[in-house]
C-alpha positions as CSV (number, residue, x, y, z in Angstrom):
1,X,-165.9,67.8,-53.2
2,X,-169.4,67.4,-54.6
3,X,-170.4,64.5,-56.5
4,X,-171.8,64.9,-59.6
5,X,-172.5,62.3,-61.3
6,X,-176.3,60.8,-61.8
7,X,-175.4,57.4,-62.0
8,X,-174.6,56.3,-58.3
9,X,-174.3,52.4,-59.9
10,X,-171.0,53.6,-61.8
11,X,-167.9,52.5,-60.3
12,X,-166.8,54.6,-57.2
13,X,-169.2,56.9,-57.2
14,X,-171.1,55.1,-54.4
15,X,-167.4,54.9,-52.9
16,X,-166.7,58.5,-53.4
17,X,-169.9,59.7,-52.1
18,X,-169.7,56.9,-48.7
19,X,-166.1,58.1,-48.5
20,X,-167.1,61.6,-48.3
21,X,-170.0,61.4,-46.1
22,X,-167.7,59.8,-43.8
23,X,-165.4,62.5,-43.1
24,X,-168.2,65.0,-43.2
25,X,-170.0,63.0,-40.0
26,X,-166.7,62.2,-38.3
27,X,-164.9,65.7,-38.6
28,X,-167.6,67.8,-38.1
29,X,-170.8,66.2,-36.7
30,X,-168.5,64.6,-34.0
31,X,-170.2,60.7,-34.7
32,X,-167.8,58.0,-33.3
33,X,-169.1,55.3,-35.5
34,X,-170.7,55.2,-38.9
35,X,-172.4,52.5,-40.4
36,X,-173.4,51.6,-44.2
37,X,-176.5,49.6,-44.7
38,X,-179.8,49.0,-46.2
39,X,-180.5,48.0,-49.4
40,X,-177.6,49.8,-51.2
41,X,-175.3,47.8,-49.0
42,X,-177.0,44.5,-50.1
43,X,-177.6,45.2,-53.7
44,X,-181.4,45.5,-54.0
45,X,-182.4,49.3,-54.1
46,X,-184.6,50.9,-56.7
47,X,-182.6,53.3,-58.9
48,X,-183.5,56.0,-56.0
49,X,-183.0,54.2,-52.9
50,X,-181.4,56.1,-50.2
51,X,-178.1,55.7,-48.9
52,X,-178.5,54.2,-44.9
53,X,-176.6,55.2,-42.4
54,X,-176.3,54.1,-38.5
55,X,-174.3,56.9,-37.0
56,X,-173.5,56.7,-33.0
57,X,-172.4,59.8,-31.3
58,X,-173.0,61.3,-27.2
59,X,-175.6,63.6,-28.0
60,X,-178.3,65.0,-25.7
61,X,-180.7,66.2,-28.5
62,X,-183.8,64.6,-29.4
63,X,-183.8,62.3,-32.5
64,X,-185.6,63.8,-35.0
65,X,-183.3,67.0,-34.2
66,X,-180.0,64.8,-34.6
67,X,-181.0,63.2,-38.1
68,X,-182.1,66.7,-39.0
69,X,-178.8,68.3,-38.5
70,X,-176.4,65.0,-39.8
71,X,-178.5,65.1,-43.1
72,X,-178.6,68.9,-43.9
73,X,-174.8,68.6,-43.4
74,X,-174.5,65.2,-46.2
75,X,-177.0,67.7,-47.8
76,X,-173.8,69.9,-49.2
77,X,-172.3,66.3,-51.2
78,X,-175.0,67.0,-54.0
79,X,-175.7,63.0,-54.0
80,X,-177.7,61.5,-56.9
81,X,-179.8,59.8,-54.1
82,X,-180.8,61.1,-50.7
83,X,-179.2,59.8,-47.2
84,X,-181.4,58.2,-44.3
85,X,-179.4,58.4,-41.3
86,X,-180.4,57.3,-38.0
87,X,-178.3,58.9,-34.9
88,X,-178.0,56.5,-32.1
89,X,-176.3,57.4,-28.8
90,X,-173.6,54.7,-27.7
91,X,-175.8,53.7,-24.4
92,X,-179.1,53.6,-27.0
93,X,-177.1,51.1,-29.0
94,X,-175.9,48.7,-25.6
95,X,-179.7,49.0,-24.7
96,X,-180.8,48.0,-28.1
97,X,-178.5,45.2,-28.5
98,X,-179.6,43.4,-24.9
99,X,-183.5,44.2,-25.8
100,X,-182.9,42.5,-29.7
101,X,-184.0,45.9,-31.3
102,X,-183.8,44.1,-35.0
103,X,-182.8,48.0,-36.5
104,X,-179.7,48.3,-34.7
105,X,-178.9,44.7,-34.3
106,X,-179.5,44.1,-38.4
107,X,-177.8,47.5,-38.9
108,X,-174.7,46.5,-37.2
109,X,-174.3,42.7,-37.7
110,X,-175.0,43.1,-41.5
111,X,-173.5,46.1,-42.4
112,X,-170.2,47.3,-43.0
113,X,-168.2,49.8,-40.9
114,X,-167.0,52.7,-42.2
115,X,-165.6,54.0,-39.1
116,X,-165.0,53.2,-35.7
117,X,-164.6,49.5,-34.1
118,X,-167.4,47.4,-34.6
119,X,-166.3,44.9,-31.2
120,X,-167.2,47.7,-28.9
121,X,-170.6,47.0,-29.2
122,X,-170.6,43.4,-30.4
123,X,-169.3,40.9,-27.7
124,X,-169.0,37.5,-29.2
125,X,-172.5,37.0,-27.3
126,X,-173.9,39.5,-28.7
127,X,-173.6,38.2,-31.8
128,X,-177.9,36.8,-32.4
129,X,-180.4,37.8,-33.8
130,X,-183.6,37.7,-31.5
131,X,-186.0,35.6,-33.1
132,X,-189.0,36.3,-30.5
133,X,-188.7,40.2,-31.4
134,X,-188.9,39.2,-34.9
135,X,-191.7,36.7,-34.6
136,X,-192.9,39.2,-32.5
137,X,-193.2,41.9,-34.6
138,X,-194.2,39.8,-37.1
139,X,-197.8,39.1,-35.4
140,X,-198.0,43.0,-35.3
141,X,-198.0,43.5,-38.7
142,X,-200.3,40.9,-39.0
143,X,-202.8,42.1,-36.7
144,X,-202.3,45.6,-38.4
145,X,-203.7,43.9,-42.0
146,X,-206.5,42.8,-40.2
147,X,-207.5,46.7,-38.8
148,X,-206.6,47.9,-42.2
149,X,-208.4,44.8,-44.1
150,X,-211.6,45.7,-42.1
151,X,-211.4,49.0,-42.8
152,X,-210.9,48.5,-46.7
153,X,-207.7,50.1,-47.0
154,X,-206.1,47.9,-49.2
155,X,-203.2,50.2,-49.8
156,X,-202.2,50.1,-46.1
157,X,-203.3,46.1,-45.6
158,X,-201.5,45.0,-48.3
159,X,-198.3,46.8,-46.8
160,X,-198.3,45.5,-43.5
161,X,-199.0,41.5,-45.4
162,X,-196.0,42.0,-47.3
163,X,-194.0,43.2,-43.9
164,X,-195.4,40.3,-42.1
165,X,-194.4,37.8,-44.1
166,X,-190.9,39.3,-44.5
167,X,-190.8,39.1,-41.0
168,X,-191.7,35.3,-41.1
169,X,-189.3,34.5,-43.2
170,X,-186.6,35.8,-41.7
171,X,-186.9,34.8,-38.3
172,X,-187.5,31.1,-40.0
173,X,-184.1,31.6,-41.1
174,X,-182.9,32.6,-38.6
175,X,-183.5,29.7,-36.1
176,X,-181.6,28.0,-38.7
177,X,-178.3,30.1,-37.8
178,X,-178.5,31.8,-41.1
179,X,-177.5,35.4,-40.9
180,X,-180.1,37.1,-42.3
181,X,-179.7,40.3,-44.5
182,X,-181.2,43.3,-45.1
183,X,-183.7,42.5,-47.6
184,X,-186.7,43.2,-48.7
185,X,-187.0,40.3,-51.3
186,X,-189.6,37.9,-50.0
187,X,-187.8,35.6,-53.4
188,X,-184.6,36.2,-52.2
189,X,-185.7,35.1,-48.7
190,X,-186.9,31.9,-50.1
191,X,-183.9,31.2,-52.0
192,X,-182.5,30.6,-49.0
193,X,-185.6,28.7,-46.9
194,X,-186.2,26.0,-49.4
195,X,-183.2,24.5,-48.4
196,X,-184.2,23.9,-45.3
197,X,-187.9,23.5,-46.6
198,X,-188.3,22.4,-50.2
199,X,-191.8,22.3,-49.9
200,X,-191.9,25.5,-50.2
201,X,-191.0,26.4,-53.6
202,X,-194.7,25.7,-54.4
203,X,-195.0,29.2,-52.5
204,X,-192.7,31.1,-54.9
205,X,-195.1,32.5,-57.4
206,X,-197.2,34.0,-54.3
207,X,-194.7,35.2,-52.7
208,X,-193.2,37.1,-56.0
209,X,-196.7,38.9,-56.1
210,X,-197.0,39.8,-52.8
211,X,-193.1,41.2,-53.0
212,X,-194.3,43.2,-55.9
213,X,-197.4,44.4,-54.8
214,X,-195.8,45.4,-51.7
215,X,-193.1,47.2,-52.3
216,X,-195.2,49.7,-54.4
217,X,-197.7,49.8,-51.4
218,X,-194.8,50.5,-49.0
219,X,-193.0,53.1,-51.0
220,X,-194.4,56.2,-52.3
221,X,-194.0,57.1,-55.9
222,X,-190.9,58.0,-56.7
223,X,-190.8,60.1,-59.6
224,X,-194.4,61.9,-61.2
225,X,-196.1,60.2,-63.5
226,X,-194.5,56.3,-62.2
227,X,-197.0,53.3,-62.6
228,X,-197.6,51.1,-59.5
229,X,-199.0,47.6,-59.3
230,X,-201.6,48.6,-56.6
231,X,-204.0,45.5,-56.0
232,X,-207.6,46.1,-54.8
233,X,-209.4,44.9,-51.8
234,X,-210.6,41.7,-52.9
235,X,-207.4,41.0,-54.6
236,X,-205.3,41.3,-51.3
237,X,-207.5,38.9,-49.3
238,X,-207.3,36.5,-51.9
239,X,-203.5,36.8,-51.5
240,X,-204.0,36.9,-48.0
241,X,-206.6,33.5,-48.1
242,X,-203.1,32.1,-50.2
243,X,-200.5,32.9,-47.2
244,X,-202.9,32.7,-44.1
245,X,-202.6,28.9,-43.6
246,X,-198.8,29.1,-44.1
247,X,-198.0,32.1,-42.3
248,X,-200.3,30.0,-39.2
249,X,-198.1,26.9,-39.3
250,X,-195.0,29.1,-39.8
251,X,-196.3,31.1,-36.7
252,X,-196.4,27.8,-34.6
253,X,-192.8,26.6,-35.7
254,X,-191.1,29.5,-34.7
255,X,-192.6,29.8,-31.4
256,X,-191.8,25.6,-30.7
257,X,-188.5,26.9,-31.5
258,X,-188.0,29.8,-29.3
259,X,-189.2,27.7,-26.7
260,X,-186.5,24.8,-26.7
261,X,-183.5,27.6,-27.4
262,X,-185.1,29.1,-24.1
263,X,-185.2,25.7,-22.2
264,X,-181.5,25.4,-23.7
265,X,-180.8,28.6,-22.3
266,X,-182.2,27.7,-18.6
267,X,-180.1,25.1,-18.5
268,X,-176.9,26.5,-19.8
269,X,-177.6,29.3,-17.0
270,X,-178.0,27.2,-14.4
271,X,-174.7,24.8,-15.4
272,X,-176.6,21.6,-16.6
273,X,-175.3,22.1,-20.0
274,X,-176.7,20.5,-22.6
């Protein structure tokens, strides 16, 4: 069955086309789970967004040569949108989950299971986010603004502000118990932080503009002759000047916070309780 139908928004054609892609990887690429994802699974692509899929399978080929082969075979559904699969091998996923690899931890905590059992890899402790990782990566992407910033590339400075501050958010939320979706919306993100923090809705017209500017730095055009909001130079360090102090203080919160789940931890290890 190909699909052939434009629209993937109209009812059951994203159904068809998941339902489809399912057998195709089970029955002939051999996977032994398959996971749906991403924006599409959250409701917050672009018209074009691809369809994400974790697929786990024993395989002893190298990534790029796994995606390669699962894709040219979801190549034959004839989907509206393009697929972006990721082939993990079971032991890559176990070693994933106990380093708090936020992909496959995000990928399988948020998503939805189109085949296989989900509680082989997800132990009721299992079941966290790791908020250094994220806080961690977070401080990446903001030392990558600063190469880029120095460099004027405002293109690739004002990507890797928008990721940072994603990544702020979320592990914010996160120390909060709040299970965190795949999301790119820095608005949807606060949504859900001003209840803890209602101070921050003073942020929310920043944040809007650095989610728009963003997203068209992070993406590529998508069809010829699109318009993207692309802010210059000066522009994004004025943004930047706007998030800096906040980002700082949110920067010293969250690592206060890994520090007394740590000394929580400690203790719970060592039967003091708590």
């Amino acid at each position: 069955m190909v699909v052939q139908s434009v629209d993937i928004q109209s009812p059951g054609v994203l159904e068809k086309i998941l339902s489809r892609a399912t057998e195709i990887l089970v029955r002939e690429y051999g996977a032994s789970h398959v996971v749906f994802h991403g924006s599409r699974f959250h409701g917050d692509p672009y018209p074009d967004s691809d369809i994400d899929l974790l697929v786990v399978k024993e395989t002893d080929q190298a990534p790029t040569e796994r995606t390669r082969e699962a894709e040219a075979l979801l190549g034959r559904l004839g989907s509206p949108v393009d697929f972006d699969v990721q082939v993990w091998t079971p032991e890559e996923v176990r070693q994933g989950l106990s380093e708090g690899q936020t992909y496959v931890g995000m990928a399988l905590f948020n998503g939805r299971f189109l085949y296989g059992n989900e509680e082989e890899f997800m132990a009721p402790e299992q079941r966290f986010y790791n908020i250094k990782e994220w806080l961690n990566n977070a401080r990446v992407c903001l030392e990558t603004y600063d190469f880029h910033q120095s460099r004027g590339r405002n293109v690739e400075g004002m990507d890797q502000l928008f990721q940072s501050t994603e990544r702020y958010m979320k592990a914010f939320l996160m120390t909060k118990g709040v299970k965190v979706e795949m999301t790119h919306s820095l608005s949807g993100l606060l949504d859900q932080a001003v209840k803890y923090e209602p101070s921050w809705e003073s942020l929310r017209e920043t944040l809007e503009v650095a989610h728009k500017w963003g997203r068209d730095c992070h993406y590529p055009p998508r069809q010829v002759g699109e318009v993207r909001i692309i802010p210059t130079l000066s522009e994004v360090k004025e943004l930047y000047g706007k998030l800096e102090p906040w980002l700082k203080t949110l920067d010293r919160t969250l690592e206060k916070s890994i520090e007394r789940q740590e000394k929580i931890r400690e203790k719970k290890d060592h039967g003091l309780g708590f």
